[in-house]
Structure formats: structure tokens, C-alpha cells
N, C-alpha and C positions, 0 to 999 in steps of 0.2 A: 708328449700327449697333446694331442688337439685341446685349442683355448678355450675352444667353443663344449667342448664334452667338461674340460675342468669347470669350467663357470656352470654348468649343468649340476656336476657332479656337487658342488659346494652349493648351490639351491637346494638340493636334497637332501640336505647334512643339513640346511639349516631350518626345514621346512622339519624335517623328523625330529629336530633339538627343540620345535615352537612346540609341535603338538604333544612329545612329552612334559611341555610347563605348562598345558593347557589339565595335563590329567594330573600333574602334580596337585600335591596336601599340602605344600612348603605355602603358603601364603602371603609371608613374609615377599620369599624371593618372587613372587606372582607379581607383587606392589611394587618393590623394585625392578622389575623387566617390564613390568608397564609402564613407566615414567620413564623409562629407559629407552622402549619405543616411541611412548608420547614426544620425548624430545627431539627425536629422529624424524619425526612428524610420521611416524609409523602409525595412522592412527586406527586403522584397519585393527590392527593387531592388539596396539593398545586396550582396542575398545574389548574386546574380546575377553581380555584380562583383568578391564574393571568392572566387567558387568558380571564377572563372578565374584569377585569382591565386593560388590555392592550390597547385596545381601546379609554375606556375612560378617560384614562390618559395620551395618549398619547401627546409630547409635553410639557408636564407640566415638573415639576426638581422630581416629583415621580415618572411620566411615563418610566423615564431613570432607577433607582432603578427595577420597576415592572418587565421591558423585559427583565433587568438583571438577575433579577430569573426564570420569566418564560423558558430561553434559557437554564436554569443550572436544570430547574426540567426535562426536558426531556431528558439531562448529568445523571441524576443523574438515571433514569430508563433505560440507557444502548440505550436511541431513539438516536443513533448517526446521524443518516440520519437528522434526524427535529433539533437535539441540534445544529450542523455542522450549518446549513440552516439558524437558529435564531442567533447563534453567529457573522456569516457574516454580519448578516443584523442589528446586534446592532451597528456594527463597521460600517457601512454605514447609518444607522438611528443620533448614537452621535458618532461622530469622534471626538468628542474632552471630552469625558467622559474619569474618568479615571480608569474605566474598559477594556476599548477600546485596549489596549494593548494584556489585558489579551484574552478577548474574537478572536482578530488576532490567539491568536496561538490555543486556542480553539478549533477555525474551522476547522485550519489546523490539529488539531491533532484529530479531528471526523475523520477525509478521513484518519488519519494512522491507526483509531481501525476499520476501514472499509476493509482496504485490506486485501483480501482475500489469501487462502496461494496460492504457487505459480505456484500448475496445473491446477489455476482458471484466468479467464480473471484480467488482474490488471491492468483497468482503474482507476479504487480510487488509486489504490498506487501510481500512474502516476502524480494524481490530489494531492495526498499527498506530494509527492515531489517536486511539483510546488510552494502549497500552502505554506509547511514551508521555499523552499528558500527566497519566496517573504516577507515573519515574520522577514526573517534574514536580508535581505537588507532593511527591512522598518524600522527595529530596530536595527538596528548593536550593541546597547549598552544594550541589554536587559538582563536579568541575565535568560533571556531563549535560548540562544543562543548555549549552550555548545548540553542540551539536544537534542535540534532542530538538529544538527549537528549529532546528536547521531540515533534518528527518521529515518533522509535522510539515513544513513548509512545501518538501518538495512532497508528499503523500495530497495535501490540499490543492495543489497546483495539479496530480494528477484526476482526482476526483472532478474538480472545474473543468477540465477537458472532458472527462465522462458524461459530466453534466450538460455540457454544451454542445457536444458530438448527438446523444441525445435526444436533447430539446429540438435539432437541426433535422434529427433524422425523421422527424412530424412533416416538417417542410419539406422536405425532400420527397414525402410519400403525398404528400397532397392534403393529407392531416389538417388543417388550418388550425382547427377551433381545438385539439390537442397541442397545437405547436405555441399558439398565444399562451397556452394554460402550463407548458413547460419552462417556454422559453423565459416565464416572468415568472415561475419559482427557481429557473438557474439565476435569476439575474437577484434575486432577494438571497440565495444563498451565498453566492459570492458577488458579491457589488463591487468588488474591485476587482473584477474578474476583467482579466486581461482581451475579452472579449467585448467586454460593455459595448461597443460604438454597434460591431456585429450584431448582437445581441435586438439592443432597440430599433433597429435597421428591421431587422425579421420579423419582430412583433407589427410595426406599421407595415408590412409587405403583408406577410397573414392577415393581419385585420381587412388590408384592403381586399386579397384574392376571397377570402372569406365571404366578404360582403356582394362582391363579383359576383359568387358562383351561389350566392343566396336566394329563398324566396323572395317574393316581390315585397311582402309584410312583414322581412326583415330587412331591408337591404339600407333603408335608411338610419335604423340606429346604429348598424354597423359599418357604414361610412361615419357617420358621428365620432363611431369609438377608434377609426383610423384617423380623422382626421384629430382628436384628445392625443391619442399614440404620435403623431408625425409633431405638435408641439413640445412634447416632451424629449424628444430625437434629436428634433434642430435647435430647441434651447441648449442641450449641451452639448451638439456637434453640430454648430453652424457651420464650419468647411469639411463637412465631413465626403469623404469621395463619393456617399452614396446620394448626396445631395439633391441632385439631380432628378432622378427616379423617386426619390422619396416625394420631391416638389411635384412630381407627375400626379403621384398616388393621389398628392393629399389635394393639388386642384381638380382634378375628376370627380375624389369621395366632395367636394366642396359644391361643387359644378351639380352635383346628384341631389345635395340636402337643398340647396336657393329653389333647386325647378320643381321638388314636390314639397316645400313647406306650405 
């Protein structure tokens, strides 16, 4: 017989032997052929099997076991949104299971394979960083705490891009008096923001174009407020590359305030 018709013909033997343990009453044997696929990493199938079990088990000292796989078969097919969703709610269904730990960081760790990169809206990453500090303070002694720490780190590092991509994109549109007002709430949210030198660079280039393209009856306080901004700059980036131009800005805005004091 053709290889191809047998391996056919044994998918349909096995497809007609799933869907009568999907209509069986045996319960028992439903719990066992679902861990049985779950190990197989079948989790398609598994899921299928615990999520009729989960009802009617629920409350019982199986019921705790069943949701516990049910939550890891939708982990394990990449459902972060529904695995996140079931893991929360094992930890709120047995809080005193001892899973319950595990499934804590679980959750939180669905909202971190959730955030998106970082010229995308990053509400999950927001909810990610919430979710593992609250893992960390509810477990201070957990041997996942190093990670977790690790998680927040690269979630914060995505957000300080967000924030500076941006605060930049004021600049880039012509923005000024928006981009000063961004650019120096990114820089107080992250001050160690791997950006910084960037960062005070664009604030004295805005202040200056700012003032540039101002009325006449403002143009001197806002050379003022470039030339405040450019000492703030080169005090902490005296070789900094943008030296140069900054030095332009700030003898021009300097050159503007002496001729009409």
C-alpha cells in the first residue's frame, strides 16, 4: 500500500479515536489523555480536554492541577493574552496552591512577551512593569526575583526609547516650544537615560530655533533661556561632539541679549 495513503489512513483512526474522547463521560481517562498530549507538547488537543474538565472539576484538589495545565496549554501555543489572563486567575481562584507563585510571575511575564517594540503604543509594557514589581514585593524571596529585575530593566529601556523617539519627533516637526516641554520631561523621567548628552543637545538647539523664529517681544528671553540651557549642556558635556554648534547657538543667542539690553 502506498506510504502516503497509510500515514493518511492512521490520521483518521487517530482523528476519529480524539473526537470520541472529546464526546466521552469517562473523565477520569479525559485527565489522563490530556497530560498525556500535554507532554507530547500536543497542546492544541490538550487544551481542548482541559477546558472541559475545568468546570467540572472545579473546587475539587484535581480541579487545582487541571487549570494549572489548562493556563500552561495556551503558554505553551504562544496565546500570551488568554495564558497571562488564566495564570492571574489561578493565583486568584488557589492562592494558596503551590503553583501560585509560579503562575504570579507567569502573568506577569505574558504582558512582557506582549510588549510590543518601541514605535508601538506600550500599554502591556507599562502593565508588564507593574505586574513583575508587584511579583517582587509579593515575593521578595523568590529565586525569581534576579530575573524579574532583569524583565523591568529591559521593559524601562524600552519605554526611554519611546520617550525619546517621541520628545525628538516635536523636533523633527518644527514643534520647538513642545519639544523643550518633552524633551525635559524624558530627561527627568529617565536621567540616566542613555540619551542624556542627545537629549540637552536638542533642548539648547530648540530653545535656540525657538527664539529664531519668535516675535520680536520675545525673542530676547528666549535667547536667555538658550543661552541657561547651553550652560547646563557643556558643564556636563564639555567634549561633547555637538560642541561646536551648541558654541554657535549660544554666541549668537549671547550676541542678541548685549545688542538689545
Amino acid at each position: 500500500m502506498n506510504r502516503i495513503l497509510i500515514i493518511f489512513i492512521i490520521l483518521i483512526a487517530c482523528s476519529c479515536k480524539y473526537q470520541k474522547l472529546l464526546k466521552s463521560s469517562d473523565y477520569n481517562l479525559k485527565y489522563e489523555k490530556a497530560v498525556e498530549y500535554y507532554n507530547k507538547k500536543d497542546y492544541y488537543r490538550a487544551q481542548q480536554l482541559f477546558e472541559e474538565l475545568v468546570p467540572i472539576t472545579a473546587g475539587s484538589q484535581r480541579g487545582e492541577e487541571v487549570y494549572y495545565y489548562y493556563a500552561y496549554c495556551y503558554y505553551g501555543q504562544d496565546d500570551f493574552i488568554m495564558a497571562g489572563y488564566h495564570f492571574k486567575n489561578f493565583t486568584k481562584t488557589y492562592p494558596n496552591s503551590k503553583h501560585t507563585e509560579e503562575c504570579e510571575f507567569l502573568g506577569a511575564y505574558c504582558f512582557y512577551m506582549e510588549s510590543p517594540e518601541p514605535e508601538l503604543d506600550q500599554s502591556n509594557t507599562l502593565r508588564a512593569v507593574d505586574a513583575l514589581q508587584l511579583f517582587i514585593n509579593k515575593y521578595p524571596e523568590s529565586d525569581r526575583i534576579n530575573e524579574s529585575n532583569e524583565l523591568i530593566d529591559k521593559l524601562r529601556n524600552k519605554l526611554e526609547i519611546k520617550s525619546y523617539n517621541s520628545s525628538r519627533l516635536y523636533f523633527q516637526l518644527g514643534d520647538y516650544k513642545a519639544a523643550i516641554i518633552a524633551l525635559k520631561n524624558s530627561f527627568k523621567d529617565y536621567p540616566d537615560t542613555q540619551y542624556r548628552e542627545d537629549i540637552l543637545y536638542l533642548i539648547v538647539k530648540s530653545c535656540y530655533l525657538l527664539a529664531d523664529k519668535s516675535i520680536e517681544t520675545k525673542k530676547k528671553e528666549r535667547y536667555q533661556a538658550t543661552i541657561a540651557e547651553y550652560y547646563v549642556f557643556i558643564d556636563e558635556f564639555p567634549d561633547s561632539k555637538y560642541r561646536k554648534e551648541a558654541e554657535k547657538m549660544y554666541e549668537s543667542s549671547l550676541s542678541y541679549v548685549k545688542d538689545n539690553n
